[in-house]
N, C-alpha and C positions, 0 to 999 in steps of 0.2 A: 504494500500500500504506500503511497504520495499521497502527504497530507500537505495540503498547499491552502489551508481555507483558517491560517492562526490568527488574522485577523478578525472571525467569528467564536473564534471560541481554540484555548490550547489545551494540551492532555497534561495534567497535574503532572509537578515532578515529582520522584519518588521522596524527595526530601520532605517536601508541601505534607504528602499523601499519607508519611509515615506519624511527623508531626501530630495531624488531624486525628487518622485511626486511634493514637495513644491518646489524645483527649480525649474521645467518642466511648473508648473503652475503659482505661485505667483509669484517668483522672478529669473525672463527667459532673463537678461539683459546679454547681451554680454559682457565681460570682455575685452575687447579692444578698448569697447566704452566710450566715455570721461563723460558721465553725471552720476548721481548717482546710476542709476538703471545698469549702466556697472561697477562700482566704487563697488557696492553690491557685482556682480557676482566675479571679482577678489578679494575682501576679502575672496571669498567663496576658492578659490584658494590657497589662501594665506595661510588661517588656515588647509586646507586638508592638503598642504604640510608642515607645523608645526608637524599635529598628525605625521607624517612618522618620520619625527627631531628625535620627541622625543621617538619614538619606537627605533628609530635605533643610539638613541644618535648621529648626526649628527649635522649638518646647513640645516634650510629650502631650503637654493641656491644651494643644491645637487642633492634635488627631482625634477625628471621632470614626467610628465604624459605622458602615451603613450594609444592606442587603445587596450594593453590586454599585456601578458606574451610573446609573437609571438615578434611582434612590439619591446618591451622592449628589446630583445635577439638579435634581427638583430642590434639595434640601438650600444646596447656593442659591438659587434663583431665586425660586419661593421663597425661601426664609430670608434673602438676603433684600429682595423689595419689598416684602409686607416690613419689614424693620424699621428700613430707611422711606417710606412711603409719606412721612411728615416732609421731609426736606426738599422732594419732588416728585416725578411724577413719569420722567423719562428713561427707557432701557434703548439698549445696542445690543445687535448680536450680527453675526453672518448669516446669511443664504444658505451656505451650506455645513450648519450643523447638523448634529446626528438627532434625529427624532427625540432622546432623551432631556435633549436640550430647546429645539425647537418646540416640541409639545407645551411644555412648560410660559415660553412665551407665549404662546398661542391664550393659553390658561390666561393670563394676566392680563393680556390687552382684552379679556371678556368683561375682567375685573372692574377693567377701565384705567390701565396704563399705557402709554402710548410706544410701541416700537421703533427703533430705525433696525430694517435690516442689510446689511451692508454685503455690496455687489463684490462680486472676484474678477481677478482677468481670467485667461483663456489656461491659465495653470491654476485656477483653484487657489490666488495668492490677494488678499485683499489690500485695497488701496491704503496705505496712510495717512495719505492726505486727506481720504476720504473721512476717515473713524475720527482724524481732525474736526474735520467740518461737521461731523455729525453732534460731537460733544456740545452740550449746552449747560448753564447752570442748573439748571431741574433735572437731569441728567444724574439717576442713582446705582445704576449698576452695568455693568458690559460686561458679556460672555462670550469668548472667541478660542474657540476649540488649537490644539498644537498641533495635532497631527488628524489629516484628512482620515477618515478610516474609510473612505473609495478612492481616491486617487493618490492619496498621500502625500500629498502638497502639507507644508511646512507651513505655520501662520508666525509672522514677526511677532509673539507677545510680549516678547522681554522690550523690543520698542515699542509696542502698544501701548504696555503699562506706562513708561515712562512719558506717553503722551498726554495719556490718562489723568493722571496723577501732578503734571504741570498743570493741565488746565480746567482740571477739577479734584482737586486734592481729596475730595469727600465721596468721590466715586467708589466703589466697589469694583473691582474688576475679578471676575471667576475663569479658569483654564480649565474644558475639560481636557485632561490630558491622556486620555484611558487607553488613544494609541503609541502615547509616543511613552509613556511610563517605562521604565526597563531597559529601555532603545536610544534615549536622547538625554541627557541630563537638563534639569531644570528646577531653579531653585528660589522659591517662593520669596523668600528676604528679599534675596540680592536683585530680583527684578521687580517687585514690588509690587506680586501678585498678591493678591489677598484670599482667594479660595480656589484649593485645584484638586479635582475629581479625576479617581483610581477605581478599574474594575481589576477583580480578582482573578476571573477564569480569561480573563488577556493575559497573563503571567505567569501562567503555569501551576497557579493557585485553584481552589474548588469555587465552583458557580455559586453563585449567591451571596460573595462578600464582597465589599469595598472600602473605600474611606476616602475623607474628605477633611483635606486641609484646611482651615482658618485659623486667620489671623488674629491672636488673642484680644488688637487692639481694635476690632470693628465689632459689630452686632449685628446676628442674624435670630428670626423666629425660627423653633423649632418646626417641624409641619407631622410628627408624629409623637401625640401624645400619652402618655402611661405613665409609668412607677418612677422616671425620671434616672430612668439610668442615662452617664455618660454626661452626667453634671446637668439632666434635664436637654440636651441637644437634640438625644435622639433615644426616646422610651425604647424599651420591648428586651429582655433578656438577651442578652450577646453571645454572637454563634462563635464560640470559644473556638472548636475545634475549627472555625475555618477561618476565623481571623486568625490564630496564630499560625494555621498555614499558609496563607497571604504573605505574612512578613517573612513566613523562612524563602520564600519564593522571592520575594522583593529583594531580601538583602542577598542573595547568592544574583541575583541579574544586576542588581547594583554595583556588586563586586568587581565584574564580569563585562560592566556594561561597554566601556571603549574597546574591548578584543570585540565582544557581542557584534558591536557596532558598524565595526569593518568589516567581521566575516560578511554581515547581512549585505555589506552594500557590495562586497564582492560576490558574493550567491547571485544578486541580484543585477549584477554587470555581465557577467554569465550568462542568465538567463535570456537576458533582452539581446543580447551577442549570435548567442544562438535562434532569436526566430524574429530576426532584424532582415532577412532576404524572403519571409513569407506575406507571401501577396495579400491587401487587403488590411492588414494590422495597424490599426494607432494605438499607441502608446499614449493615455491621458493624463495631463498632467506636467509637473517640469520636469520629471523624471524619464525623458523621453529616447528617442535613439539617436538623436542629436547630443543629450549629456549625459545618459546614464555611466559614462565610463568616467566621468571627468569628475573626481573626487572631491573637488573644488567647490563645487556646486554643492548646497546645502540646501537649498529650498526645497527637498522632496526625501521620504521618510527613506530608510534601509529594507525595507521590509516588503511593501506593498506594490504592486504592477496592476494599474487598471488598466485593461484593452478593449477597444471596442474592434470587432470580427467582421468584419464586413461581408452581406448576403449568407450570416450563421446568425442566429438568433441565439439569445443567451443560454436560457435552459433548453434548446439540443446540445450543443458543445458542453454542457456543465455534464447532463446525462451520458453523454457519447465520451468523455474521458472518465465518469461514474465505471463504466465498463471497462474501462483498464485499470480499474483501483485507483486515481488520481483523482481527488477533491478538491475543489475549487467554490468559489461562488460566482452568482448571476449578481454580479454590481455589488451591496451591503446584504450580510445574511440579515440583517433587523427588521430591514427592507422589502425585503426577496418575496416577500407574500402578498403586498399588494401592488395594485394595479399601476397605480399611478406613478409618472417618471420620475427618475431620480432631482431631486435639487439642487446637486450637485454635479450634476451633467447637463443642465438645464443651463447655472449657471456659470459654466466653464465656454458655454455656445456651442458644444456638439451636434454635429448634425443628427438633424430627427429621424434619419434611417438607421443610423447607431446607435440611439437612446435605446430599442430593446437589443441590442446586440452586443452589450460589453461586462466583460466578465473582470472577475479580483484573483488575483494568484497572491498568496500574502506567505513570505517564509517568515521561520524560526529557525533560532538556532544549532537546534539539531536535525534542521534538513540538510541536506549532503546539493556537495557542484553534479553527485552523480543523476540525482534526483531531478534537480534543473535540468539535466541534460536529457534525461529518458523523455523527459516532459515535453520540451523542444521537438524533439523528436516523433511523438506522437502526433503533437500539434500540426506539423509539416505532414503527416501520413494521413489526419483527418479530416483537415480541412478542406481539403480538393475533394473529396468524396463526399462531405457535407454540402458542401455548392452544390454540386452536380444532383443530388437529389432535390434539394431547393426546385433548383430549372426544372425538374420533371412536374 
């Protein structure tokens, strides 16, 4: 099997997985409970939210845990404008955030807060000047993703923020960072991000946990309430065993992360190397076959290839490499189930014959050049045979 689809979801690592089961089984005490074997479970608490401290150079009392990357993004958004909703009235986001993010605005301007959503060029990379001009005094929070999870375009946040924050010091700025976590280093202080959202099963961690950075010196409303666990941020008994999987997962990609880094984008120079002479292909995005080799170029992730297939529609090629054992997705898996076109493809200006024709190949670090290469290879063997039935 070729698993190429880790930007939807990756297989726990053994370290995560062993972690977890030894909670789940040995030491399963509730963290809210007063004797030792609850006393256990919050230590376990305690030091998960250290590893994050110390990845993101913060205070442990910033980290909160939530149910995933979803959870994490409503919590900044929601909680972070119902807070600040006295001092104005206006958010920012981009076009093309992940549904996690977008829904959330959506939510709000029902509320009756007002949007700007903010346009990309033809690489998924958004204007400066723009997020400039958008900025206004009433102007309470901006949300602008790091890493594309369909095309993989790169966003300037570390200059955003510093935009941000000259010309509205009271802004809130949130990063989801849920692709580029593990892959890209980014450090909440020193850019002067104030909340940035981690999913778990992106890392090699177990599905259903996350967490969410803030800054101890701003204020956000909780948006789930209960027993008040987690200093009252975020109620509901804490999934011990998957949170202290998350961080063993985190701090080993952390560790890891600049080798990580390079392999990926040499996997990833490879791949585009080899299926750079087959007819029909765009590469979306800055990561194109114009610069994927050129290491120089930073504006597009290590990891991610979106391509649009020209005369193959997306789920036959996703199905028809399904039969070689090679996993991919049709555009975003989050996505993948409804009808309607990406926004992300929308607003990058793809032509509207390849909006249903483009697929995501997304590696990890323990995919192999050999993997890349069978894949390539396939690719050049299918696709001419896919046309061809198209025409019939």
């Amino acid at each position: 099997m070729i698993y190429l689809d880790n930007s939807a979801t990756t297989m726990v690592m053994d370290e995560a997985a062993d972690k977890a089961l030894t909670l789940m089984k040995s030491e399963y005490g509730n963290p809210s409970s007063m004797h030792s074997f609850g006393f256990e479970a919050e230590k376990e608490i305690r030091e998960a939210a250290g590893i994050f401290a110390q990845i993101w150079h913060c205070d442990r009392e910033e980290i909160y845990f939530t149910s995933g990357g979803t959870e994490a993004d409503n919590l900044a958004i929601i909680g972070g404008a119902s807070a600040q909703k006295r001092k104005g009235n206006h958010l920012i986001t981009t076009k093309i955030e992940h549904p996690a993010v977008l829904e959330p605005f959506k939510h709000l301007e029902k509320e009756g807060f007002e949007v700007t959503y903010l346009d990309t060029d033809e690489n998924g990379i958004i204007s400066l000047d723009e997020l400039s001009g958008a900025l206004r005094d009433d102007t309470i929070l901006v949300s602008i993703m790091h890493v594309n999870n369909e095309i993989g375009s790169i966003q300037p946040v570390e200059e955003a923020a510093r935009i941000i924050k000259e010309k509205n010091p009271g802004c809130l700025f949130h990063v989801d960072d849920i692709q580029g976590f593990g892959k890209l280093s980014l450090l909440p202080k020193t850019s002067g991000i104030d909340m940035i959202s981690v999913s778990g099963h992106k890392i090699h961690a177990p599905k259903g946990t996350g967490v969410l950075y803030v800054n101890k010196n701003i204020r956000i409303n909780p948006i789930i309430l209960g027993g008040g666990q987690q200093s009252g941020m975020r109620s509901g008994t804490e999934n011990v065993p998957g949170i202290a999987a998350m961080a063993v997962a985190a701090r080993i990609l952390d560790k890891n992360i600049r080798e990580n880094s390079e392999y990926l984008y040499e996997l990833r120079r490879c791949f585009i190397e080899q299926i750079k002479d087959i007819e029909g292909l765009k590469v979306n995005g800055p990561g194109n076959f114009q610069n994927a080799s050129d290491n120089t170029v930073k504006n597009f992730a290590p990891h991610i290839v979106s391509l649009s297939v020209s005369g193959v529609r997306a789920e036959v090629l996703l199905h028809a490499l399904e039969e070689r054992d090679i996993y991919i997705s049709a555009g975003s898996a989050c996505s993948s189930h409804k009808r309607a076109h990406s926004a992300t493809l929308l607003s990058i200006g793809l032509e509207k014959d390849l909006l249903e024709s483009t697929v995501r190949f997304s590696f990890c670090e323990t995919n192999t050049k050999e993997e890349a290469e069978k894949t390539a290879a396939v690719l050049k063997e299918l696709l001419p045979m896919l046309r061809r039935f198209k025409r019939r």
